[in-house]
MIGUKE-186890 format. One record per residue (C-alpha): z, x, y; residue number from 1. Coordinates in pm, 1 decimal. Example, Ala and Ser with C-alpha at 12.3 -4.5 7.8 and 13.67 -1.06 7.14 Angstrom:
BEGIN
up:780.0	east:1230.0	north:-450.0	num:1
up:714.0	east:1367.0	north:-106.0	num:2
***
This chain:
BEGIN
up:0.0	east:0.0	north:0.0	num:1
up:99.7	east:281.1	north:284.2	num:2
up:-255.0	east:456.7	north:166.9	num:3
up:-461.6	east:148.3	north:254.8	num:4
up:-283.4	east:54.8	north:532.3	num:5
up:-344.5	east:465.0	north:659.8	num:6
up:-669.7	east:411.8	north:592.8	num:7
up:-695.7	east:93.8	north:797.1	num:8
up:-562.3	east:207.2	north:1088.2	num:9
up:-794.6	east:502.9	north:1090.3	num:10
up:-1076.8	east:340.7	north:1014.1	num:11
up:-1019.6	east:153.4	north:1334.7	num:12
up:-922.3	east:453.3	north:1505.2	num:13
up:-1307.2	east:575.9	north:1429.6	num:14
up:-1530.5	east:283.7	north:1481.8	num:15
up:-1718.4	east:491.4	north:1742.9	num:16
up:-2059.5	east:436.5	north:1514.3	num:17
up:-2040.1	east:64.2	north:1450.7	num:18
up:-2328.9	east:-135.7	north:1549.1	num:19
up:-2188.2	east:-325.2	north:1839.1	num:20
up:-2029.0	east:15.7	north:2028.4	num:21
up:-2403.0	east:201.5	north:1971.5	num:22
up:-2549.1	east:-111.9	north:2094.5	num:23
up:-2357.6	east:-153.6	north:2410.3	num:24
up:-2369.3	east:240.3	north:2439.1	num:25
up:-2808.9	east:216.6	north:2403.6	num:26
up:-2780.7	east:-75.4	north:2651.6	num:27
up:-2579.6	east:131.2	north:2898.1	num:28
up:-2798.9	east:453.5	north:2868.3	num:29
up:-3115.1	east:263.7	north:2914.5	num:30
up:-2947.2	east:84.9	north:3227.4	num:31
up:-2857.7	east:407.8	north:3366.5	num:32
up:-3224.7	east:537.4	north:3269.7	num:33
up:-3377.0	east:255.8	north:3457.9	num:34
up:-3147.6	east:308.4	north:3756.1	num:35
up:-3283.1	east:677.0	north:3752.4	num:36
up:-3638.5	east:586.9	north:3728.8	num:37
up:-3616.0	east:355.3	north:3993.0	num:38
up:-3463.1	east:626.6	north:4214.5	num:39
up:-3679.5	east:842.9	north:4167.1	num:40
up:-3988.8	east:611.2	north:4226.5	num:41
up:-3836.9	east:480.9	north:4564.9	num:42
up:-3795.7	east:879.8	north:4633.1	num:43
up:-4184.6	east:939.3	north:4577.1	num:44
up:-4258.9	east:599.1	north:4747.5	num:45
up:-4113.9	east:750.5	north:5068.3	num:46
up:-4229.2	east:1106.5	north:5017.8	num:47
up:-4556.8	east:925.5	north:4991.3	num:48
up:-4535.9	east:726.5	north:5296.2	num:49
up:-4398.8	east:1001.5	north:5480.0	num:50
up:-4741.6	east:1207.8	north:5428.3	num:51
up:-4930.9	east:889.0	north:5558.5	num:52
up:-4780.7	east:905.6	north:5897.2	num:53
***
């Protein structure tokens, strides 16, 4: 009984690769990733504009 229980509690001590905590994890890379990209397009945007006048 104290060996499964041990084993329990660390299994839910290591649930880092379960499918819902890589999911949100993927969701908040690719949000951060999109947040870049957009960045850097508003940067080359104004670069670009900035050539024009």
């Amino acid at each position: 009984m104290v060996v499964s229980l041990t084993r329990m509690l660390q299994s839910f001590g290591q649930a880092q690769d379960d499918l819902p905590t890589l999911a949100a994890k993927n969701a908040q890379e690719m949000s951060v990733n999109h947040e870049q990209d957009a960045a850097a397009r508003v940067i080359a945007i104004t670069q670009y504009m900035s050539v024009l006048h």
